[in-house]
C-alpha positions in Angstrom: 0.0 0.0 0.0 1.0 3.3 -0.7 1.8 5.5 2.0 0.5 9.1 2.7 3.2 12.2 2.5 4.4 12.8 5.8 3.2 16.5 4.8 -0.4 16.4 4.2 -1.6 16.1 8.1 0.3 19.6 8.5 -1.3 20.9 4.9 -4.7 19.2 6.4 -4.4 20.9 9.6 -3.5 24.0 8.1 -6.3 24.0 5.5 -8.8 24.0 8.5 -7.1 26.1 11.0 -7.5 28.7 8.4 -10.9 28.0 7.7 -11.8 27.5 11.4 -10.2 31.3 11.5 -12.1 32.8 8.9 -15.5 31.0 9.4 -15.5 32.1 13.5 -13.8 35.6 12.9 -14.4 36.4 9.4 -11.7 38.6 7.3 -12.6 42.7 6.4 -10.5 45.5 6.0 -10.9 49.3 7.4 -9.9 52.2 5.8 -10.9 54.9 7.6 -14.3 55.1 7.8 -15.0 52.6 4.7 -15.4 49.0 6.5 -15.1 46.2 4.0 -16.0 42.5 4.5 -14.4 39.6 2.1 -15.1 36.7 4.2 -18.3 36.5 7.2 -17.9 35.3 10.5 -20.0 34.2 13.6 -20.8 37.6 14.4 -22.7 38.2 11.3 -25.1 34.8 11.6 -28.7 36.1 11.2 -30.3 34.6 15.0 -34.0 33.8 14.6 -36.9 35.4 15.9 -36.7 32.8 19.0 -33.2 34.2 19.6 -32.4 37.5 19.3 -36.5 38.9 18.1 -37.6 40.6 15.3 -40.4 42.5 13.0 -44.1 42.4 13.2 -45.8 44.1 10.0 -48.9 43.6 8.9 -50.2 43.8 5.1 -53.5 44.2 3.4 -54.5 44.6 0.3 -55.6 48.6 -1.5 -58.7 49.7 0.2 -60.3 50.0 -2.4 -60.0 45.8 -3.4 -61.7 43.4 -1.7 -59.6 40.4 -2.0 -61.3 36.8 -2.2 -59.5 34.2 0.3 -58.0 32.7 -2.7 -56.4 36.0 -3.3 -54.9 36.1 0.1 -53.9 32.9 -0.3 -52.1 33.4 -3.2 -50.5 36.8 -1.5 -49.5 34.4 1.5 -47.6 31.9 -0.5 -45.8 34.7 -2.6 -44.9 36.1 0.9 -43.5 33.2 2.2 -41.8 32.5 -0.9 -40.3 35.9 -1.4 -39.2 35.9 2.5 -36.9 32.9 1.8 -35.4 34.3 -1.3 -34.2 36.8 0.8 -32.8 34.2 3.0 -35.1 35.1 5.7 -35.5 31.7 6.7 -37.5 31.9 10.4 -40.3 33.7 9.7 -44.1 33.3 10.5 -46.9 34.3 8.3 -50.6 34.7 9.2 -53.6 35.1 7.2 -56.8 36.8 8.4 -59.2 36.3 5.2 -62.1 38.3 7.3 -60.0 41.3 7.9 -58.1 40.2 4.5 -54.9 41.0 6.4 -51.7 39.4 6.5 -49.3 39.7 9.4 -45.6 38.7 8.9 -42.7 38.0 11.4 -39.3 37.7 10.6 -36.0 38.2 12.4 -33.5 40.8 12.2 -30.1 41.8 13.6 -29.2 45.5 14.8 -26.0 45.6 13.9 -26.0 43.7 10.6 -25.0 46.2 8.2 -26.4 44.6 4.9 -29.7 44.1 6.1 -32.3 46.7 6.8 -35.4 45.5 8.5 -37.4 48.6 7.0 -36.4 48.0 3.4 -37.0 44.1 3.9 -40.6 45.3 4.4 -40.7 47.5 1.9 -39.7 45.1 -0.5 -41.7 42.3 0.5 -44.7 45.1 -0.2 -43.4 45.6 -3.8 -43.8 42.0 -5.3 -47.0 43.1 -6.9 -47.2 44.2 -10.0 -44.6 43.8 -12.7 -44.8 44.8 -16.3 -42.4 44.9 -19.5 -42.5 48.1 -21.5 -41.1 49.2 -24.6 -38.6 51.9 -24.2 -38.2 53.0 -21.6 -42.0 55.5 -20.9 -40.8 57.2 -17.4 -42.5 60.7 -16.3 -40.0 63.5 -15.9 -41.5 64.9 -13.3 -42.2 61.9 -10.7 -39.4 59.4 -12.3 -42.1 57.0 -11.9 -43.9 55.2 -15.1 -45.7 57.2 -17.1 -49.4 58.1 -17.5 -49.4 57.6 -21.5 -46.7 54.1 -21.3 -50.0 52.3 -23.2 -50.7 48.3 -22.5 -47.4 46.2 -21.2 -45.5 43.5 -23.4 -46.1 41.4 -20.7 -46.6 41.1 -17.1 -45.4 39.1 -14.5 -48.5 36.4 -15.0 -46.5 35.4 -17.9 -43.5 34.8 -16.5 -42.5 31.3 -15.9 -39.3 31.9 -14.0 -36.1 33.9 -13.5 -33.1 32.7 -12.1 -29.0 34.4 -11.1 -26.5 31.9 -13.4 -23.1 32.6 -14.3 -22.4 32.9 -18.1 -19.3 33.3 -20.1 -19.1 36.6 -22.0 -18.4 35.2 -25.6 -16.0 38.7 -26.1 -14.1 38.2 -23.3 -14.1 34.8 -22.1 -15.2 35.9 -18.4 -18.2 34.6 -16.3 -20.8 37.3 -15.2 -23.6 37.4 -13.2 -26.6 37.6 -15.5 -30.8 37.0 -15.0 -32.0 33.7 -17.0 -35.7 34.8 -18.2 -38.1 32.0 -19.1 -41.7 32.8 -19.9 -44.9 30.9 -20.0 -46.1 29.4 -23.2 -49.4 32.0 -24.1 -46.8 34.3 -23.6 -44.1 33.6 -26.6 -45.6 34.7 -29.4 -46.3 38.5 -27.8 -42.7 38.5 -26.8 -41.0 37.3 -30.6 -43.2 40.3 -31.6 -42.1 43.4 -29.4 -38.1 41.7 -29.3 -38.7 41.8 -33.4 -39.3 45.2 -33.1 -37.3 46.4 -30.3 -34.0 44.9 -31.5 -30.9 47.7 -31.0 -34.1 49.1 -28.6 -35.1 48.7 -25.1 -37.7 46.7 -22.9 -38.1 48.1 -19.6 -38.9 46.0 -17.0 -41.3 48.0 -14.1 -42.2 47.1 -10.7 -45.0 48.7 -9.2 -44.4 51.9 -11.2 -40.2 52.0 -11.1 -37.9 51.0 -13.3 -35.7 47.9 -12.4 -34.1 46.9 -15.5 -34.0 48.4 -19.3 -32.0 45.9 -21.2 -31.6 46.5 -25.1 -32.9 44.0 -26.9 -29.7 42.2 -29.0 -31.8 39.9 -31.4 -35.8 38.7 -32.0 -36.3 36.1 -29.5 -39.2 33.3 -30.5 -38.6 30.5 -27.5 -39.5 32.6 -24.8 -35.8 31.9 -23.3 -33.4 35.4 -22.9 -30.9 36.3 -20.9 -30.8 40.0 -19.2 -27.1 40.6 -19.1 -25.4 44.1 -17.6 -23.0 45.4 -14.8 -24.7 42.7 -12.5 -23.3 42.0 -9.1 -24.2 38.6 -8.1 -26.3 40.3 -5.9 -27.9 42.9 -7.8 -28.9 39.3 -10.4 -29.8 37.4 -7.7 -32.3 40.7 -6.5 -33.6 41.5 -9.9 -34.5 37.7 -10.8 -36.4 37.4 -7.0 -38.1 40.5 -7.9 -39.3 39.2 -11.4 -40.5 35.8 -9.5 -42.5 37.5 -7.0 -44.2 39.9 -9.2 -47.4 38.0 -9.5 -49.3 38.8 -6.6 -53.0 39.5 -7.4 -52.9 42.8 -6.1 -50.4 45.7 -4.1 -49.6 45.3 -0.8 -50.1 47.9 2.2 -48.2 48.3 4.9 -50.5 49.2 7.7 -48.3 48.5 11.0 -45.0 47.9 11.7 -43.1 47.5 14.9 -40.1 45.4 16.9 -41.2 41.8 18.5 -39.0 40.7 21.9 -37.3 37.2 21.0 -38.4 34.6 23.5 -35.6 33.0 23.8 -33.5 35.9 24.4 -29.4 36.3 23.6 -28.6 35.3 27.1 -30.0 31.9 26.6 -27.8 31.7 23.1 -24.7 32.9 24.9 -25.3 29.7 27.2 -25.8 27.7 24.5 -22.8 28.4 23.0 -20.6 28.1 26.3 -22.6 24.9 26.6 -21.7 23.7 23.3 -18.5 24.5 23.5 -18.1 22.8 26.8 -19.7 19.4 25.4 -17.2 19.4 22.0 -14.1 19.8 24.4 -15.5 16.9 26.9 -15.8 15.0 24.0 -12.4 15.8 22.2 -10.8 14.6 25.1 -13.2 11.4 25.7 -12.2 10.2 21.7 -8.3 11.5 22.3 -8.3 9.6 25.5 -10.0 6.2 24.6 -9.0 5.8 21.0 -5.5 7.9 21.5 -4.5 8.8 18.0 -7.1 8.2 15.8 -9.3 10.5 18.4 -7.0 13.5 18.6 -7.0 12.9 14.7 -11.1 13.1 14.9 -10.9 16.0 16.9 -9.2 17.6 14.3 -11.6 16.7 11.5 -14.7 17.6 14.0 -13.3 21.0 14.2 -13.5 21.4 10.8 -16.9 19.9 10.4 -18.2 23.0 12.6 -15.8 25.6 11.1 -17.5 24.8 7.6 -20.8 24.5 9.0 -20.7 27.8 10.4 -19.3 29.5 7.1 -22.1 27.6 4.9 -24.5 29.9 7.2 -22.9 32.9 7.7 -22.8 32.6 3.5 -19.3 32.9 4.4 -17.9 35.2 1.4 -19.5 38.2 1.5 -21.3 38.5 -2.0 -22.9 35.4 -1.3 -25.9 35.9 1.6 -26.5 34.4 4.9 -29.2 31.9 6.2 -31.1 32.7 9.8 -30.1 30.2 12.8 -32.7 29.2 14.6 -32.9 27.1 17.7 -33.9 23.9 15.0 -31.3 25.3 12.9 -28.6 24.7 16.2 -30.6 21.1 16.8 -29.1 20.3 13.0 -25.9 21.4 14.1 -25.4 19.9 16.8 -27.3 16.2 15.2 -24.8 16.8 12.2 -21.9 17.0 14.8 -22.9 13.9 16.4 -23.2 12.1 12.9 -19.6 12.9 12.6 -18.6 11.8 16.1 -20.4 8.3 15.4 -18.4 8.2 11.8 -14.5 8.6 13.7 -16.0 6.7 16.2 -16.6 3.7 13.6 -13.1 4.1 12.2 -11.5 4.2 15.1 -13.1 1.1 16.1 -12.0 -0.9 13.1 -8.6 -0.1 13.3 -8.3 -1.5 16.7 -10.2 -4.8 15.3 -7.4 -4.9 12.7 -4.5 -4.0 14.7 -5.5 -6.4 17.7 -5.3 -9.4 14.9 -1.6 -8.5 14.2 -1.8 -6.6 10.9 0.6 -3.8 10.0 0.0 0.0 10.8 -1.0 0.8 7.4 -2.6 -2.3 6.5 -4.6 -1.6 9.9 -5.8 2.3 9.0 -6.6 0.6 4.9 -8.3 -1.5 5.9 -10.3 0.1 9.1 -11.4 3.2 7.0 -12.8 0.9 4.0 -14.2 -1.6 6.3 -16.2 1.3 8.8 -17.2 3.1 5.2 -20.0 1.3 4.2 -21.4 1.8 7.9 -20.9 5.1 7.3 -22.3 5.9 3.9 -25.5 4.4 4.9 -26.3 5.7 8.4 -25.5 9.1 6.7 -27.0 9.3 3.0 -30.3 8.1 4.8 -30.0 11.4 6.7 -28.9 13.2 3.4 -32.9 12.2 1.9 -34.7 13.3 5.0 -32.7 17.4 5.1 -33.5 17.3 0.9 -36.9 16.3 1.5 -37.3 18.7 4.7 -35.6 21.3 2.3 -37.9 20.4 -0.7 -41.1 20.2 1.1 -40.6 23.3 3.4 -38.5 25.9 1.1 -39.1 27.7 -2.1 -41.1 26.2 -4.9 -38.2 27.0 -7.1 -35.3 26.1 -5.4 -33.4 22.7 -6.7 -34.8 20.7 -3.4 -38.4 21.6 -4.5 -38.4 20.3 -8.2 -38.5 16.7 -8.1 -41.8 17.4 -5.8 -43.3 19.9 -7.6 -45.3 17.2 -9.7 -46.3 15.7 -6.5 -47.6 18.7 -5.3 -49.2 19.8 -8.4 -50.8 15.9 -8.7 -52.2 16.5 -5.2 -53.6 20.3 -5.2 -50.9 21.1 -2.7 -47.8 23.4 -2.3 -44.8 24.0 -0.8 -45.2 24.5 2.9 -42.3 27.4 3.2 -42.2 26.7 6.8 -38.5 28.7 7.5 -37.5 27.1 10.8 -38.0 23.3 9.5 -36.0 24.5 6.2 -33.2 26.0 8.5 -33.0 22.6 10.2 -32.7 20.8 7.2 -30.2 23.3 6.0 -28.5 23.1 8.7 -28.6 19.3 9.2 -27.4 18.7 5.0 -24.4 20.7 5.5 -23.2 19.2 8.2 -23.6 15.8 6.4 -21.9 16.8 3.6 -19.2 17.6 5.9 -19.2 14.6 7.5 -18.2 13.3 4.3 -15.2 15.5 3.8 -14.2 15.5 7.4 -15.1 12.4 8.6 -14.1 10.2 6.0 -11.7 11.8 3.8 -9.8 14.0 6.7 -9.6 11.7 9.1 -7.8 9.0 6.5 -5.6 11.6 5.2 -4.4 12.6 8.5 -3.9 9.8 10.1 -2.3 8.2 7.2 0.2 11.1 7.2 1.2 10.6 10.9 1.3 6.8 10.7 4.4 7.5 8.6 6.5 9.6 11.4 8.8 6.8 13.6 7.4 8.0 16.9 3.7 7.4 15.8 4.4 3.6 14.5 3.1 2.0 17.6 0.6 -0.1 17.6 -1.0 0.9 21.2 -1.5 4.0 19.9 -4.3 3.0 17.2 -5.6 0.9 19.9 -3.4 -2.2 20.4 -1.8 -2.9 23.3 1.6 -1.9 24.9 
């Protein structure tokens, strides 16, 4: 058997010390009084409403429109919808179809610089009504649509979906953010027509009255498929394609109260759940090291990691990319992730002592106990991998990836996605630490230990579990 480079546990361990830096303390940059973030750390996780409290606003439709309960239904699900597309995953949503109002919670944070609670609100109100123009028919005066724009191209019933991708510029070479546009079927014919005769021309894209895009159209487009290309962030796509997916709520939204909620579990009771937390992962670092000697310390290592990643998959980590909330189900999938991966070393490190206490080798040992503890491990965990996609699937987004392969389901049924936010952060939550379980657990772990099994002093077999 080949061995391991005697470098790669110290290329391992660095690999995760840095990322166990960055994804607890983050990396930014001040320069005077510009602060700059590249990479997000634990102080910029979104806490739930249970945690650290939040928003209570309440919506209702125009006066003048008296909504039918299937309206407010429909304005309920495009809520909930757009709330997670902003990432706001703990949120709660209540209908009142005799007062036709809808009240919406959703967590904030206070010193979170890139999100404002206020302009959360005011952007969940403007998911209403979204229309393509030709030209671009804005009133001087008001910068706001104009009186005489005529009927729309289209309007955001006949829009199928928009989605952020990365696409290569075919000048340049170079990836950019862009909007994918599909649109519905009726709708195709209308649109070949006004790209026919808009080409070298723009279509304006409106939301409730503003301009948020005015692409010029390049060529006549027949399949209902374009791409809206520009000086796109990720960001700004991601924004512009949630704003085209949520503009087909039956009618405006109102804001008619807003104020702070108290959390009710309170920072203090987070604060000792960290301490508490922290406590339990060094009891148990020193239970593994202890018992299983080096395979344990090596586990430690790899568990380390495991949390490090976890925490920068929700902090969103780079700082173009945006956060999810953490909620106390979120911390349950944490902390059920974490003891995945404890059970996973704890499996290895078990099979190595079975293969060192029948006299093999070192190496032939740590071969054969990771390949023979894999298949253990593969299925306790890719079990757990279905039930966070389906969690994910049946409780997020209609449009997200997790949602698809249910969407015919659904659709067979007369049902939709639930968008319940706190059992999608828990799935989040729980997937990611899987996955990492994977790469920490399994991959880590062998690498490492592999590594140190070559050094002289480490070639003893009492410290894999054999005896002196």
């Amino acid at each position: 058997m080949k061995r391991v480079g005697k470098p790669v546990f110290f290329v391992v361990v660095a690999i995760l010390a840095l990322l166990t830096y960055a994804a607890f303390f983050g990396v930014s940059s001040k320069y005077g009084d510009i602060d700059r973030t590249y990479i997000k750390g634990a102080d910029d996780i979104r806490w739930g409403i249970d945690i650290r409290g939040g928003v209570d606003v309440t919506f209702s439709p125009p006066e003048e429109v008296d909504a039918t309960d299937e309206e407010m239904s429909a304005a309920e699900s495009v809520i909930k919808t757009r709330l997670l597309n902003q990432n706001i995953t703990d949120s709660e949503v209540y209908t009142d179809t005799n007062t036709d109002r809808i009240i919406v919670r959703f967590p904030w944070k206070s010193n979170e610089q890139d999100f404002n609670p206020e302009a959360a609100i005011e952007e969940l109100g403007k998911t209403a009504q979204l229309a393509f123009y030709k030209d671009v028919p804005i009133d001087q005066t008001t910068g706001l649509l104009s009186a005489n724009a005529g009927e729309p191209v289209l309007t955001g019933a006949d829009v199928e979906k928009a989605e952020f991708v990365m696409q290569q510029d075919p000048t340049t070479g170079v990836s950019q953010p862009v909007v994918s546009l599909v649109l519905k079927d009726e709708a195709k014919e209308k649109w070949a027509e006004a790209t026919k005769e808009q080409v070298g021309k723009q279509i304006s894209i409106f939301m409730d009255d503003e301009v948020i895009s005015a692409p010029t159209v390049d060529e006549e487009i027949t399949d209902g498929r374009c791409v809206i290309s520009g000086n796109f962030t990720a960001e700004s796509a991601v924004e512009l394609a949630n704003q085209i997916n949520g503009g087909a709520l039956p009618f405006e939204l109102v804001t008619q109260s807003y104020n702070a909620i108290s959390p009710t579990l309170g920072m203090g009771a987070k604060d000792a759940m960290v301490k508490a937390g922290a406590a339990a992962f060094i009891i148990i670092a020193l239970f593994m090291i202890l018992y299983y000697r080096l395979p344990g310390f090596v586990a430690s290592i790899a568990l380390m990691g495991q949390l490090a990643g976890t925490i920068a998959a929700i902090t969103g980590f780079f700082a173009v990319f945006p956060s999810f909330t953490l909620t106390v189900p979120g911390i349950a999938g944490i902390i059920l992730g974490l003891g995945f991966g404890v059970d996973a070393n704890i499996i290895s490190a078990e099979r190595i002592r079975e293969e060192i206490r029948t006299g093999k080798g070192i190496d032939a040992s740590i071969q054969s106990g990771f390949q023979n503890a894999f298949s253990a491990i593969f299925d306790s965990n890719i079990t757990v991998v279905f039930i966070a996609i389906i969690l994910m699937g049946v409780f997020g987004p209609s449009d997200s990836i997790f949602a698809i392969p249910f969407n015919f389901l659904f659709s067979w049924m007369g049902l939709g996605t639930a968008t319940a936010g706190s059992v999608y952060s828990f799935g989040y939550t729980l997937l990611v630490s899987i996955i990492l379980n994977f790469l920490m657990g399994v991959l880590s772990s062998r690498l490492m230990l592999r590594s140190l099994a070559g050094f002289k002093p480490f070639r003893k077999a009492w410290l894999y579990g054999g005896e002196k």
